[in-house]
PASEBA-1860 file (N, C-alpha, C; in nm, 3 decimals):
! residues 260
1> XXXXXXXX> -2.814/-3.216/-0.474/-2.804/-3.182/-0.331/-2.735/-3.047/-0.317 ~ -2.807/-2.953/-0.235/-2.731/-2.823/-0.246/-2.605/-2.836/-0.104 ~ -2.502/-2.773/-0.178/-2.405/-2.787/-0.065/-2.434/-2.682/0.076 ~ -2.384/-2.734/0.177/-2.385/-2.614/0.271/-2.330/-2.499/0.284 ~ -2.376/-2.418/0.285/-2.310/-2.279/0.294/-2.213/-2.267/0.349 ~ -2.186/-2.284/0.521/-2.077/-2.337/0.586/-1.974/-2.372/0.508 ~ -1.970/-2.524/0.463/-1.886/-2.558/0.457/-1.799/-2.474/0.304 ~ -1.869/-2.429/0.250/-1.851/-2.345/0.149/-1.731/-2.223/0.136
9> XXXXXXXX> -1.767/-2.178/0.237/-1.704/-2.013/0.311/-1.619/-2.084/0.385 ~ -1.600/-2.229/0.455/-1.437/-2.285/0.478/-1.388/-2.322/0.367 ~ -1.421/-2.356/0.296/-1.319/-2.369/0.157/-1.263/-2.263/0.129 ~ -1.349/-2.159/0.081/-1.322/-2.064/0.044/-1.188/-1.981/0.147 ~ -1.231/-1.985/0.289/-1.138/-1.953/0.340/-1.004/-2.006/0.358 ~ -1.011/-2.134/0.382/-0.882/-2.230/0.361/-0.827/-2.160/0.215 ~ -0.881/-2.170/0.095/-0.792/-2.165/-0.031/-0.736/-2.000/0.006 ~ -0.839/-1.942/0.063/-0.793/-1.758/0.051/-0.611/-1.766/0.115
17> XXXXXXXX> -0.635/-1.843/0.239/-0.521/-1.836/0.331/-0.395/-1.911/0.290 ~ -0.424/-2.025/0.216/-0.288/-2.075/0.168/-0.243/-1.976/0.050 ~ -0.365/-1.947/-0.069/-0.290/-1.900/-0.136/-0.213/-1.737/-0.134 ~ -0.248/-1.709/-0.025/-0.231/-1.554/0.049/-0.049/-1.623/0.073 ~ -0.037/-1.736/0.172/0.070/-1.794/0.246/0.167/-1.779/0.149 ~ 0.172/-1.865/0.000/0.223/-1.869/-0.104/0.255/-1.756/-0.168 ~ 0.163/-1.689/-0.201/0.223/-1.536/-0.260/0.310/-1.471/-0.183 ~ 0.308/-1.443/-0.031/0.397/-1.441/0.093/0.530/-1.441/0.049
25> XXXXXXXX> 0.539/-1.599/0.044/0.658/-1.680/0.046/0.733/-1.652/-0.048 ~ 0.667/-1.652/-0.207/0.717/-1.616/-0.334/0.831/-1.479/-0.314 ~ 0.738/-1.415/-0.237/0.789/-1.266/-0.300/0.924/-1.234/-0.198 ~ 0.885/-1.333/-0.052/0.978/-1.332/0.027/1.091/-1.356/-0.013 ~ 1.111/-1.486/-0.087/1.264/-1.590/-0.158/1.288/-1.460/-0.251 ~ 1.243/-1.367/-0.294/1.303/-1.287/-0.394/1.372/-1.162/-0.375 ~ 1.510/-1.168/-0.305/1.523/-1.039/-0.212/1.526/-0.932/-0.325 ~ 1.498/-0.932/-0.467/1.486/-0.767/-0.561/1.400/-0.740/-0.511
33> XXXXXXXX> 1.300/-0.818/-0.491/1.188/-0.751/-0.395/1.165/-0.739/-0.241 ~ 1.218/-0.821/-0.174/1.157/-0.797/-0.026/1.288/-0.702/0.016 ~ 1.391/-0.709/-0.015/1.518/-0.594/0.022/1.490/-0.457/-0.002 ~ 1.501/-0.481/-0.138/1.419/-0.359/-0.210/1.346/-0.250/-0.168 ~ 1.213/-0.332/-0.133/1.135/-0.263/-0.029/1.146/-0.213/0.080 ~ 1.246/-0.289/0.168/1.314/-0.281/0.297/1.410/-0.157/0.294 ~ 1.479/-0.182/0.194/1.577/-0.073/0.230/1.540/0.077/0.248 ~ 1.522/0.127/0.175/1.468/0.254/0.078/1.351/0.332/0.211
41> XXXXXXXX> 1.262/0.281/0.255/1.187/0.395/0.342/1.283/0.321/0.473 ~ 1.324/0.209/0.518/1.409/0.241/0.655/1.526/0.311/0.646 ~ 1.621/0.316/0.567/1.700/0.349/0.504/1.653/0.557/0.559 ~ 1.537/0.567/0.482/1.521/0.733/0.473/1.516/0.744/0.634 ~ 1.409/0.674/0.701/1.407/0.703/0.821/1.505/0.692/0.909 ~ 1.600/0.604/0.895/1.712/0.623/0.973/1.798/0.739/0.949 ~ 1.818/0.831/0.852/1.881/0.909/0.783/1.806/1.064/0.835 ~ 1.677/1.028/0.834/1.648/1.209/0.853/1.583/1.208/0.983
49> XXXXXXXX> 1.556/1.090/1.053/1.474/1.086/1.173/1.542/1.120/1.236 ~ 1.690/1.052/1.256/1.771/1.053/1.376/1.879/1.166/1.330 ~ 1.921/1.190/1.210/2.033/1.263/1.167/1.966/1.405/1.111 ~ 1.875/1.436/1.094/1.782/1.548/1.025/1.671/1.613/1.111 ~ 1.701/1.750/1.179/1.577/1.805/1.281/1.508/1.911/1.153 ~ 1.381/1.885/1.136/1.267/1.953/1.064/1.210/2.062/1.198 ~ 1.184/2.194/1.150/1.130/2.255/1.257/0.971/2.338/1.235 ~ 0.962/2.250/1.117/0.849/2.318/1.028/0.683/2.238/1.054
57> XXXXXXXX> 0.705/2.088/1.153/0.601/2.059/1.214/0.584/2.032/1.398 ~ 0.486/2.002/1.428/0.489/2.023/1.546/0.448/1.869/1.593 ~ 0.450/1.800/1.551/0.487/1.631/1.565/0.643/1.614/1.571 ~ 0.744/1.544/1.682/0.850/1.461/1.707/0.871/1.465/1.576 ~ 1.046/1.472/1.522/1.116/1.477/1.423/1.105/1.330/1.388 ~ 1.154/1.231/1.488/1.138/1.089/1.486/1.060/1.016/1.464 ~ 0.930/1.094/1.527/0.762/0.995/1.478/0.746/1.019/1.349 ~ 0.751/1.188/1.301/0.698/1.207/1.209/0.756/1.190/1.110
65> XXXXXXXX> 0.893/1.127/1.068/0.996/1.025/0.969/0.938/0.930/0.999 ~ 0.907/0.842/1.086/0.893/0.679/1.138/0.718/0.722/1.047 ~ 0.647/0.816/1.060/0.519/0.776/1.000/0.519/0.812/0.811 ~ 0.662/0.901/0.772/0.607/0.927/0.646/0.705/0.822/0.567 ~ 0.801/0.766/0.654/0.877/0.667/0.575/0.775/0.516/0.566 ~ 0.696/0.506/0.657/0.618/0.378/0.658/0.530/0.389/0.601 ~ 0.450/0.528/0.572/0.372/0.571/0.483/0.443/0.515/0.313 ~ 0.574/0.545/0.278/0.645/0.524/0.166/0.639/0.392/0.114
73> XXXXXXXX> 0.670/0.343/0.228/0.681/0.187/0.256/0.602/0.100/0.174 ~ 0.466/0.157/0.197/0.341/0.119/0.237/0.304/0.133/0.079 ~ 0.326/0.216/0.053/0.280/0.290/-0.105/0.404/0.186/-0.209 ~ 0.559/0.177/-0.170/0.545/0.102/-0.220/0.545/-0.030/-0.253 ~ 0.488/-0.130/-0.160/0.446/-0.242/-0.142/0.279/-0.265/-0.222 ~ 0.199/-0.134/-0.220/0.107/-0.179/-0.252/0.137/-0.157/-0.470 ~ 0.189/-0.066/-0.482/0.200/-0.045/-0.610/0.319/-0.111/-0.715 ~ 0.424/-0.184/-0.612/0.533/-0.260/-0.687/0.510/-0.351/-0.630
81> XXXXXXXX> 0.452/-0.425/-0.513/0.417/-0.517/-0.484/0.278/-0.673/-0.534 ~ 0.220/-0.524/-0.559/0.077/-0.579/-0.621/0.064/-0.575/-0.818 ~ 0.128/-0.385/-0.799/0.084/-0.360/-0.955/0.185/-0.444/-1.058 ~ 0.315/-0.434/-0.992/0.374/-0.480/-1.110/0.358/-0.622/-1.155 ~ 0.352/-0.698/-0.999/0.357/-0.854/-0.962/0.255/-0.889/-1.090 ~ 0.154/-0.839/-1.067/-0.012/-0.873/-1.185/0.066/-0.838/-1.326 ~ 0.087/-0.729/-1.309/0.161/-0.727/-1.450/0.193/-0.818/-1.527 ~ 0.304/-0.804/-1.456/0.407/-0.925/-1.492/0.327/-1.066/-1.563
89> XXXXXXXX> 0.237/-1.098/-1.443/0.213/-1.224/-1.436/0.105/-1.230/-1.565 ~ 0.051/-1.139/-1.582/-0.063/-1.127/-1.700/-0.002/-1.153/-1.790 ~ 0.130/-1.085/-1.856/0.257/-1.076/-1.972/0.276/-1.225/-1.964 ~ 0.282/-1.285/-1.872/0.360/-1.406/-1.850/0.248/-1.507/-1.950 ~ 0.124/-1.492/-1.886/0.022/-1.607/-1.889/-0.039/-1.648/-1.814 ~ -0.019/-1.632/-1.690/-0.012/-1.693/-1.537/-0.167/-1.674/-1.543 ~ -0.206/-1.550/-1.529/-0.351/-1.553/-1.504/-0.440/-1.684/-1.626 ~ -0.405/-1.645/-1.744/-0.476/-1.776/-1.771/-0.483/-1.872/-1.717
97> XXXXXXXX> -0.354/-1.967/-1.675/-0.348/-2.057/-1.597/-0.437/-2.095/-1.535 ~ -0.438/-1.939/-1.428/-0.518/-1.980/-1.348/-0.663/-1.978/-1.323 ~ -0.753/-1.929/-1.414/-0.833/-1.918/-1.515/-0.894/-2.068/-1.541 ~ -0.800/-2.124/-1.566/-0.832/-2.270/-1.620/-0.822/-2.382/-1.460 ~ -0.793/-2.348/-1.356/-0.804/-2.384/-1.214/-0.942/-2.350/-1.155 ~ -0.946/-2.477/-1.071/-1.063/-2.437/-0.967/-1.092/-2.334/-0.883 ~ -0.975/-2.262/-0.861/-0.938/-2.134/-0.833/-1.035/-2.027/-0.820 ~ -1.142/-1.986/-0.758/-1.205/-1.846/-0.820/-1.120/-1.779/-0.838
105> XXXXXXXX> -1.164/-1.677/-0.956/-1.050/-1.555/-0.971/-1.044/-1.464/-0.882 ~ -1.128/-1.453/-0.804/-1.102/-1.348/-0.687/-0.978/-1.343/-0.599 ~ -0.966/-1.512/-0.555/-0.893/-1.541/-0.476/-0.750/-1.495/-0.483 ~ -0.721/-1.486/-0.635/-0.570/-1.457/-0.708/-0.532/-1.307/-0.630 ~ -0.612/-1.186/-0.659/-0.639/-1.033/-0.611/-0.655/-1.077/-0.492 ~ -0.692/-1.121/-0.423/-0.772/-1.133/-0.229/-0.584/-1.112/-0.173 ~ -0.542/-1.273/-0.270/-0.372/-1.311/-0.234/-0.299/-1.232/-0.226 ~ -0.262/-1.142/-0.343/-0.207/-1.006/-0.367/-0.220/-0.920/-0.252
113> XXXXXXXX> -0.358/-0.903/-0.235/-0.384/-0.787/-0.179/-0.338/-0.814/0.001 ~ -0.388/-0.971/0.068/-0.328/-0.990/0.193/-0.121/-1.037/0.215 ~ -0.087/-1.067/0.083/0.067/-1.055/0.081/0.087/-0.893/0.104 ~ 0.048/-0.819/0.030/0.088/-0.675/0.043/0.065/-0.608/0.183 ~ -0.018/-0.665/0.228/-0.054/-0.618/0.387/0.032/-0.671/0.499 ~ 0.058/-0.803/0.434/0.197/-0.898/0.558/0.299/-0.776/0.516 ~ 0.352/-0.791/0.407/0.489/-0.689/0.401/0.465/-0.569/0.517 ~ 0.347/-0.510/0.459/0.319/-0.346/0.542/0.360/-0.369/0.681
121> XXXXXXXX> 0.266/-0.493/0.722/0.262/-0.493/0.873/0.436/-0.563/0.894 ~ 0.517/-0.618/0.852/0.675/-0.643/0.898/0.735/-0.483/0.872 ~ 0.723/-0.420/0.716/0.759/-0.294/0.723/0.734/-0.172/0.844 ~ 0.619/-0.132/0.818/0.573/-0.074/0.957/0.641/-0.097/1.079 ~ 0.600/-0.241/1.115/0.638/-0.229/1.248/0.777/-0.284/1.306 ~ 0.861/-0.258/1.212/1.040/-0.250/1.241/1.048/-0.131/1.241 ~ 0.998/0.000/1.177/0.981/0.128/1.176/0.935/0.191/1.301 ~ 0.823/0.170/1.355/0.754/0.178/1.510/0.850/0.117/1.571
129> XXXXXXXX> 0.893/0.023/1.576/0.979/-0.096/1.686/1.108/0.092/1.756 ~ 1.161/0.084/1.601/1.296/0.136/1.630/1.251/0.284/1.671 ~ 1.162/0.324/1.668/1.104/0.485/1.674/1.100/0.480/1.818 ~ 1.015/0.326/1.835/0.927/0.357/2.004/1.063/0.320/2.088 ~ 1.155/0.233/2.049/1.247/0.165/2.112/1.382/0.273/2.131 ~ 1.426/0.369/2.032/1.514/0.432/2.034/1.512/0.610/2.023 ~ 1.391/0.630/2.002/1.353/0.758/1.971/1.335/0.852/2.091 ~ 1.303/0.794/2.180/1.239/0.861/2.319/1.119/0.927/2.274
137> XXXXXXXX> 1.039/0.845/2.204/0.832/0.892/2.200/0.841/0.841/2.272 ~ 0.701/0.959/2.357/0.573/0.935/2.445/0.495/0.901/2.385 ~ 0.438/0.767/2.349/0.334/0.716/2.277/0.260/0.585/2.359 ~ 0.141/0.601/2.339/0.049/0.482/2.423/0.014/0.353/2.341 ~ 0.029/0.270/2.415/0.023/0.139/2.337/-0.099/0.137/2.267 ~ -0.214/0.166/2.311/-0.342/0.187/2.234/-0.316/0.292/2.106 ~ -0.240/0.433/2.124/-0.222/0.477/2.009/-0.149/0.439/1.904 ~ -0.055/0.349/1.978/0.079/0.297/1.890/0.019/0.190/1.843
145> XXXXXXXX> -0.052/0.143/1.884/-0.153/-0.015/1.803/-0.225/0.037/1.719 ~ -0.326/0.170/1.697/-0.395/0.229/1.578/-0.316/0.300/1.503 ~ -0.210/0.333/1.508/-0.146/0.401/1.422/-0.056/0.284/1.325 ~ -0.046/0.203/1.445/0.009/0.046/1.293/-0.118/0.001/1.225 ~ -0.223/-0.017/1.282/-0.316/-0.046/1.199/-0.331/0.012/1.090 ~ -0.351/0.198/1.112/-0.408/0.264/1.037/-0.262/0.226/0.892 ~ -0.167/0.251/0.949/-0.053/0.275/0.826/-0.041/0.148/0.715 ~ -0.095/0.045/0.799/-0.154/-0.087/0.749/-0.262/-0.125/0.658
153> XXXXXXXX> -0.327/-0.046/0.719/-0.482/-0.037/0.628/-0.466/0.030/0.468 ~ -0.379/0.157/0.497/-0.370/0.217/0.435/-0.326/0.197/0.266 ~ -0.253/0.064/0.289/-0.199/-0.011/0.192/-0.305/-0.043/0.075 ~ -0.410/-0.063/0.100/-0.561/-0.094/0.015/-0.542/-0.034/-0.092 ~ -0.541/0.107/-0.065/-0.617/0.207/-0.125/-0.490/0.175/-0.268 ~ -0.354/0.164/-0.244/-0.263/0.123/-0.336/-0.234/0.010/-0.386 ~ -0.288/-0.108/-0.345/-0.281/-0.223/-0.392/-0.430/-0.187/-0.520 ~ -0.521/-0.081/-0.479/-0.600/-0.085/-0.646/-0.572/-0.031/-0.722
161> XXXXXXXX> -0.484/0.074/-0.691/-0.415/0.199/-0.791/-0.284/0.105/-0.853 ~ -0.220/0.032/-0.790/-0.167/-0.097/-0.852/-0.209/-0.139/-0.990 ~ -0.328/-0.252/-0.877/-0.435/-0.321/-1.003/-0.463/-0.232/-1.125 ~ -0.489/-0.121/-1.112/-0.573/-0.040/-1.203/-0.450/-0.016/-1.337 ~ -0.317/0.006/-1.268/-0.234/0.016/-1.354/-0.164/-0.083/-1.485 ~ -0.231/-0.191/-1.385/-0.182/-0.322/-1.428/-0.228/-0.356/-1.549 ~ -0.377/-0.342/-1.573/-0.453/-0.362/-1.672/-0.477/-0.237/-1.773 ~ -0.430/-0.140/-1.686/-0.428/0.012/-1.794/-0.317/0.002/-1.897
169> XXXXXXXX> -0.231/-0.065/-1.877/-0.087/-0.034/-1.968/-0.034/-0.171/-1.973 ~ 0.070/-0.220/-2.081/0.103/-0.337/-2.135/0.209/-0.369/-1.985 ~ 0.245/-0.499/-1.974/0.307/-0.588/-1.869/0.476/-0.510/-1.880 ~ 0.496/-0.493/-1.993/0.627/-0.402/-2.039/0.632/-0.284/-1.998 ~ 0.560/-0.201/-1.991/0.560/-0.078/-1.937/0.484/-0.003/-1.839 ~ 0.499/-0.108/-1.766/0.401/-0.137/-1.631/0.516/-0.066/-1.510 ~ 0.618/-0.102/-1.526/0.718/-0.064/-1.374/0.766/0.111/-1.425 ~ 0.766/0.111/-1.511/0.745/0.241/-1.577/0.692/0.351/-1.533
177> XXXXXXXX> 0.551/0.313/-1.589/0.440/0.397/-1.509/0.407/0.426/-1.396 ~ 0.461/0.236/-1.310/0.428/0.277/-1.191/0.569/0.345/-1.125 ~ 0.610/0.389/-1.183/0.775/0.512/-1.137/0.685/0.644/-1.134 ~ 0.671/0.642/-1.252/0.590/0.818/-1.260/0.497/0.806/-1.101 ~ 0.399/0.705/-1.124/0.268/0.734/-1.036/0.317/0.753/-0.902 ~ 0.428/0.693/-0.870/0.489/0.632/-0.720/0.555/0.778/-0.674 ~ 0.685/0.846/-0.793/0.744/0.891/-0.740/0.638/1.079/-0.693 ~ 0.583/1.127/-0.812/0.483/1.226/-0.743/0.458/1.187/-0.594
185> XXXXXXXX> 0.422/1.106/-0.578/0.295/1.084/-0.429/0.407/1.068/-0.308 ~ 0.524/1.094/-0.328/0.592/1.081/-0.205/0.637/1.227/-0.225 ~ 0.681/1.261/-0.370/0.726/1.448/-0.328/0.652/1.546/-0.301 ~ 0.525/1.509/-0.353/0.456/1.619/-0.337/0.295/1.590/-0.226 ~ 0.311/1.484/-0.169/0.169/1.408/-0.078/0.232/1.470/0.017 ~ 0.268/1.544/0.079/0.374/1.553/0.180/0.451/1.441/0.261 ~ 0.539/1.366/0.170/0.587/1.216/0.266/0.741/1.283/0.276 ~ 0.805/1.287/0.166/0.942/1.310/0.158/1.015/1.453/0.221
193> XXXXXXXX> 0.881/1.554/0.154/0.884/1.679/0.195/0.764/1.713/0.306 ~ 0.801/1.772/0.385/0.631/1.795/0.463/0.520/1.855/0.423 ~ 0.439/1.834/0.437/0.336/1.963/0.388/0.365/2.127/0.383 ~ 0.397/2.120/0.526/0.361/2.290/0.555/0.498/2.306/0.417 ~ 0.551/2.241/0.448/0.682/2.289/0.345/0.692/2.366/0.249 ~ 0.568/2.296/0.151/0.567/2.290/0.024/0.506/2.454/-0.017 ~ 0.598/2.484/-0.106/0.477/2.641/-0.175/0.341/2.607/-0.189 ~ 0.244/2.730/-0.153/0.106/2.674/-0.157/0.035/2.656/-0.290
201> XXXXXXXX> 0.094/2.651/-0.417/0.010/2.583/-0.541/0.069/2.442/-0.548 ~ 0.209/2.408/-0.492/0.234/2.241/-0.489/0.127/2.206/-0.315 ~ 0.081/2.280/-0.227/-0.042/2.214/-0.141/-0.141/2.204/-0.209 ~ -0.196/2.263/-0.312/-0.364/2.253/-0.338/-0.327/2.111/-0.461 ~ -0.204/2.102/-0.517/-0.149/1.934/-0.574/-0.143/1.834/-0.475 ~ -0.153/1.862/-0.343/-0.106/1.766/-0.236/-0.253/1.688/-0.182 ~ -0.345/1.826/-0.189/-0.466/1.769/-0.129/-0.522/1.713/-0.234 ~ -0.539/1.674/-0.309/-0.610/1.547/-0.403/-0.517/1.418/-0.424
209> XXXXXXXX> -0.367/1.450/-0.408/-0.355/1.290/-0.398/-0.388/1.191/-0.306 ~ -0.369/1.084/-0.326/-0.386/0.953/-0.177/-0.280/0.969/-0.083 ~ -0.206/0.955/-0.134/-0.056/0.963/-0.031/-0.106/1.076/0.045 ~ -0.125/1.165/0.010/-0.123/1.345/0.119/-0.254/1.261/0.231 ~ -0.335/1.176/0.180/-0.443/1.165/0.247/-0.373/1.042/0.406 ~ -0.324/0.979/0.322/-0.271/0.834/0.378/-0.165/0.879/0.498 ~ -0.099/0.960/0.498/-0.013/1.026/0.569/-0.077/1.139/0.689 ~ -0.207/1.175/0.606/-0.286/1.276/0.704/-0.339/1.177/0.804
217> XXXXXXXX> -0.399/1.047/0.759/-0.459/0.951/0.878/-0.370/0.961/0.985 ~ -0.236/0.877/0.967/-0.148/0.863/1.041/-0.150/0.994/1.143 ~ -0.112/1.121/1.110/-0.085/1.226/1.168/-0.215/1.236/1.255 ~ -0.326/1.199/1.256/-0.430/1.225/1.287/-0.451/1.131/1.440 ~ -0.336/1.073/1.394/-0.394/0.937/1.521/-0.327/1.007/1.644 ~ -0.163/1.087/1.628/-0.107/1.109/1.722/-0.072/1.215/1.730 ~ -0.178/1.350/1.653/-0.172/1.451/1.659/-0.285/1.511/1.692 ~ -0.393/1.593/1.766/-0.522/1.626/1.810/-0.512/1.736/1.713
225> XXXXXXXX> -0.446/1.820/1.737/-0.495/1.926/1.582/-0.466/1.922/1.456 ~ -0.415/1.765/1.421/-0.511/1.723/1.222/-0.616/1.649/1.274 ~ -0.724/1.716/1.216/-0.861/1.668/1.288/-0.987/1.676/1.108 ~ -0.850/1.622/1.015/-0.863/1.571/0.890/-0.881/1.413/0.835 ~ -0.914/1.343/0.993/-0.897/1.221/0.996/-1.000/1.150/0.893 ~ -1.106/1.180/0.946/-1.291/1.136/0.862/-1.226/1.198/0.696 ~ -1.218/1.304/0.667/-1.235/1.306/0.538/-1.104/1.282/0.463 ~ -1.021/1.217/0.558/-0.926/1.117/0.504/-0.942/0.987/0.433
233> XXXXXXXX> -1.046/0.964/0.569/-1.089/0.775/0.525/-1.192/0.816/0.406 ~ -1.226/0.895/0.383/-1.348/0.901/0.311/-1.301/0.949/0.091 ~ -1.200/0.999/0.189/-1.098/1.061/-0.023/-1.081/0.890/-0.021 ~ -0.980/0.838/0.096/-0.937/0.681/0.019/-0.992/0.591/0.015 ~ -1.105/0.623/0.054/-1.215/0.488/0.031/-1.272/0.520/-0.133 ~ -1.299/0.637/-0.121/-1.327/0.700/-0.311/-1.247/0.650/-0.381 ~ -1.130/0.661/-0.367/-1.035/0.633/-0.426/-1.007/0.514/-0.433 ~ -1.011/0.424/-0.377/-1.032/0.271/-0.411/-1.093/0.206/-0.475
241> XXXXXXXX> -1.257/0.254/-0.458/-1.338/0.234/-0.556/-1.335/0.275/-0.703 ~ -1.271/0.376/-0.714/-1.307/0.437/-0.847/-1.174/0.348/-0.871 ~ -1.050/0.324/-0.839/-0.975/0.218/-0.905/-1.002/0.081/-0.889 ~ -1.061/0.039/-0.839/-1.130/-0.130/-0.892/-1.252/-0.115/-0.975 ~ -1.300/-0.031/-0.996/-1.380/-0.010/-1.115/-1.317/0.046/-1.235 ~ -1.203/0.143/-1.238/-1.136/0.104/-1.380/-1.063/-0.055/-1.422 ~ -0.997/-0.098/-1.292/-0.975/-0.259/-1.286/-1.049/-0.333/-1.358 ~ -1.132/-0.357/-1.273/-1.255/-0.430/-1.328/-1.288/-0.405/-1.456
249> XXXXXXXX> -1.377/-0.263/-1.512/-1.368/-0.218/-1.625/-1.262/-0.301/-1.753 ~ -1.118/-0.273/-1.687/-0.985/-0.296/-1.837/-1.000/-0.466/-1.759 ~ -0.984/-0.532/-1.697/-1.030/-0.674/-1.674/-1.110/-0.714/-1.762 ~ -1.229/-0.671/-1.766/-1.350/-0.760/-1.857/-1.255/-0.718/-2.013 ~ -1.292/-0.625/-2.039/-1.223/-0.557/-2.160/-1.060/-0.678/-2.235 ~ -0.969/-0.703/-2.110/-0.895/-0.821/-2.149/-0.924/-0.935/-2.157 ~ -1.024/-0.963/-2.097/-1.063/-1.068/-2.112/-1.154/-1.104/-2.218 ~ -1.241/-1.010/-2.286/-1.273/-1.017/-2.385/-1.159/-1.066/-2.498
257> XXXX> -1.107/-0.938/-2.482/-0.969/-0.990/-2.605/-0.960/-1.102/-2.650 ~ -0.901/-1.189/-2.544/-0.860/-1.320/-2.494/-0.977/-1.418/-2.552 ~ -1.099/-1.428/-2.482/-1.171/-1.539/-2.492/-1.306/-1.478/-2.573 ~ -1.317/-1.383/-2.673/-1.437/-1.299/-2.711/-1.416/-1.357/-2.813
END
């Protein structure tokens, strides 16, 4: 008897959502990680937003900390959130485990990837909260709702550059790497430092990373002249792909190892 499709894609969805709930929860009880995360881009933004006037862009001192610290945020939730978590858990065994569960394996990555997006969206929007609440922006609720989205969304593109890392390099020297990969993309993407800032051979380094891109969305939402928005979405959508296809790629490749 063939099953119904329907009821199929509710399973599927029920298991996506608990086990999304669970990964949640895990990472929540663990304040090295949910503090961690917390501190470090609110931390910056409270520090240069309100205590630090930049005169080198023409976006609010306040928005434009509240967007490159949540931008930070964001980057790293998806790359210590996701990359190391897999890591780890690969080193551990875990994925076998779960391997040997009814589990599709998708579902394990789906989990990852919607835990990393809950963080973004609590990160983010304590960041917006205190910007829109204490900053004195003129900002419209319609813009201020796409600009959490967008900084939200944005998280993707690093939850694969994560993954990709995860399976590129041993479970040991995984938080490692992802130091090197993490700390570039905030000095030189323009997050920490601004763009215009930067000497112009560290800009033509800025425009090929993700971060410079991920940060340009944002600016794009509540700025009319970065009008870099489209070939924003379009570098990090590249860029996603080409890292779940090295994923994928060193995936089969371990898994060979393993069961070949």
């Amino acid at each position: 008897m063939n099953k119904n499709p329907r009821h199929s894609a509710t399973h599927l969805l029920r298991i996506a959502c608990h086990e999304s709930w669970l990964e949640f929860l895990k990472c929540l009880r663990l304040p090295a990680f949910s503090v961690s995360l917390f501190v470090f881009p609110l931390g910056l933004f409270l520090f240069f937003g309100f205590g630090m006037k930049w005169g080198s862009t023409d976006i609010q001192p306040i928005l434009y900390w509240a967007m490159a610290s949540s931008c930070m945020g964001v980057i790293g939730v998806g790359l210590f959130g996701f990359g190391v978590y897999v890591a780890t858990e690969r080193g551990q065994g875990w994925l076998l485990l779960k391997r040997v569960s009814p589990m599709p394996p998708l579902m394990y990555f789906l989990a990852k990837t919607v835990m990393a997006m809950l963080f973004s969206c609590i990160l983010v929007g304590v960041i917006l909260s205190i910007a829109l609440g204490f900053g004195q922006i003129q900002l419209g609720l319609l813009k201020a709702f796409l600009l959490f989205a967008v900084l939200v969304l944005t998280s993707v593109p690093f939850c694969t550059l994560g993954l990709a890392v995860a399976y590129l390099v041993g479970p040991n020297s995984a938080h490692a790497v992802i130091n090197v990969v993490y700390l570039p993309q905030l000095f030189l993407g323009g997050i920490v430092v601004p763009y215009q800032v930067l000497p112009e051979y560290l800009q033509s380094i800025a425009f090929v990373l993700p971060s410079f891109h991920s940060v340009q969305l944002a600016f794009s939402v509540v700025d009319s002249t970065v009008n870099s928005g489209f070939w924003s979405i379009v570098v990090l959508i590249a860029y996603s792909l080409l890292f779940i296809a090295i994923a994928t790629f060193c995936y089969r490749k371990d898994e060979g190892k393993t069961y070949g």
